[in-house]
C-alpha positions as CSV (number, residue, x, y, z in Angstrom):
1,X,35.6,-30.1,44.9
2,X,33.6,-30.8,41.6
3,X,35.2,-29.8,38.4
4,X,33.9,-26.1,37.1
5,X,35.3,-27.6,33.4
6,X,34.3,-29.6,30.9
7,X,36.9,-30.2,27.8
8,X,35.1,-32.4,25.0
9,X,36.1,-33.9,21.5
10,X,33.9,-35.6,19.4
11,X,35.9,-38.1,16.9
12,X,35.6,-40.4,13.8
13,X,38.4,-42.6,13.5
14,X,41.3,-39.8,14.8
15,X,44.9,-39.7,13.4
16,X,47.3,-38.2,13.0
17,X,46.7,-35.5,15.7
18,X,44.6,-37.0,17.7
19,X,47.2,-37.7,20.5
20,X,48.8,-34.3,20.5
21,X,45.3,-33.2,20.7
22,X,44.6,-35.5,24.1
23,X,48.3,-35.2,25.2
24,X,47.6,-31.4,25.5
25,X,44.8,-31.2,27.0
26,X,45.6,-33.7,29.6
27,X,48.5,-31.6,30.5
28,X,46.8,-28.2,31.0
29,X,48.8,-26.5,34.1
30,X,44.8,-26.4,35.8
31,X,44.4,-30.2,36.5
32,X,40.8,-30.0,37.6
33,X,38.6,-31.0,34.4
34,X,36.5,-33.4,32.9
35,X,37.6,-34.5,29.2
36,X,34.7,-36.1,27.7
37,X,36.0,-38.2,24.2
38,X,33.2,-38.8,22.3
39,X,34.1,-41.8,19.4
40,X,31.2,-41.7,16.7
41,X,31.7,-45.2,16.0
42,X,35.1,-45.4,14.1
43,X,35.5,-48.5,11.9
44,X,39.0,-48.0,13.0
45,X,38.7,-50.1,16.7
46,X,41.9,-49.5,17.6
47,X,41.0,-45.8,18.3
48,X,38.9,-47.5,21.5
49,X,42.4,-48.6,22.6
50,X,44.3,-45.5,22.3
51,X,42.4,-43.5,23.9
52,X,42.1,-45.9,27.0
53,X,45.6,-45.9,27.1
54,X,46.2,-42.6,28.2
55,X,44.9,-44.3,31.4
56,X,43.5,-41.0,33.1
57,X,40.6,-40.8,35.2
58,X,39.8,-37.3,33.9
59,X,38.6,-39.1,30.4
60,X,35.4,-39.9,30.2
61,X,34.9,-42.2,26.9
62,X,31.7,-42.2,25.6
63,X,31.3,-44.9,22.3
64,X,28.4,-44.3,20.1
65,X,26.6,-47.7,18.8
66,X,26.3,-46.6,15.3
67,X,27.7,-43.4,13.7
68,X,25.5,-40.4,14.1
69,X,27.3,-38.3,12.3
70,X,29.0,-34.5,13.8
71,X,26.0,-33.0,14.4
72,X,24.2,-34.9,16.6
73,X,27.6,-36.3,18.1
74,X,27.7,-32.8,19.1
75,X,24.5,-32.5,20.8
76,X,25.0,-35.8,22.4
77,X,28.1,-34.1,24.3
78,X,26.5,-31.4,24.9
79,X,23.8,-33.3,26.8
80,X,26.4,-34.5,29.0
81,X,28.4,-31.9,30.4
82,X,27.5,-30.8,33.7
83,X,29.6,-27.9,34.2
84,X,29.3,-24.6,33.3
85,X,32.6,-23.9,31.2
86,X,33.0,-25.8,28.4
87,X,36.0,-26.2,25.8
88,X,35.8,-27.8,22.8
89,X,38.6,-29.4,21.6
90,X,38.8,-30.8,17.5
91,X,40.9,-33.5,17.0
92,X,43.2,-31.5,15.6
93,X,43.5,-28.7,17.9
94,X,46.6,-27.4,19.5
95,X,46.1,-25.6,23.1
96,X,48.4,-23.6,25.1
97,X,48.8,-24.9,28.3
98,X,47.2,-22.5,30.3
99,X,43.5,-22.3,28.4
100,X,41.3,-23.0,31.1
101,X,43.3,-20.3,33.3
């Protein structure tokens, strides 16, 4: 079965909430989701490697080449969801665990 939701985040660099932020939303009690993490080219590289770390095939990492800035980081996600409920998620957003319910 195809996911029916699409959490995204677009980012600049991250910290300090960006892992309650992912943690969270990775542990929604609905498992069935596409996260899409959008990094607007962060000087900070070591963002690239936190967020691979979570190691979870529900993450879809998309790296922009040069920074775009919010805006059209946002329409770039937006251009890639495929479902037809969408969450956004800021960086520093807290979620109960049953949102997408």
């Amino acid at each position: 079965m195809k996911s029916e939701v699409t959490f995204w985040t677009c980012i600049y660099n991250g910290p300090p909430y960006l892992k309650d932020a992912i943690e969270i939303t990775l542990n929604q009690i609905c498992k069935d989701f596409e996260y899409i993490i959008i990094d607007d080219a962060s000087p900070d590289k070591n963002i690239i490697k936190f967020i691979e770390s979570f190691n979870d095939l529900r993450i879809r990492l998309v790296k922009n080449k040069k920074n775009l800035g919010l805006s059209k980081t946002i329409n770039k996600a937006i251009g890639l969801i495929k479902t037809k409920n969408v969450v956004m998620i800021n960086k520093n957003d807290i979620n109960l665990p049953n949102r997408i319910e």
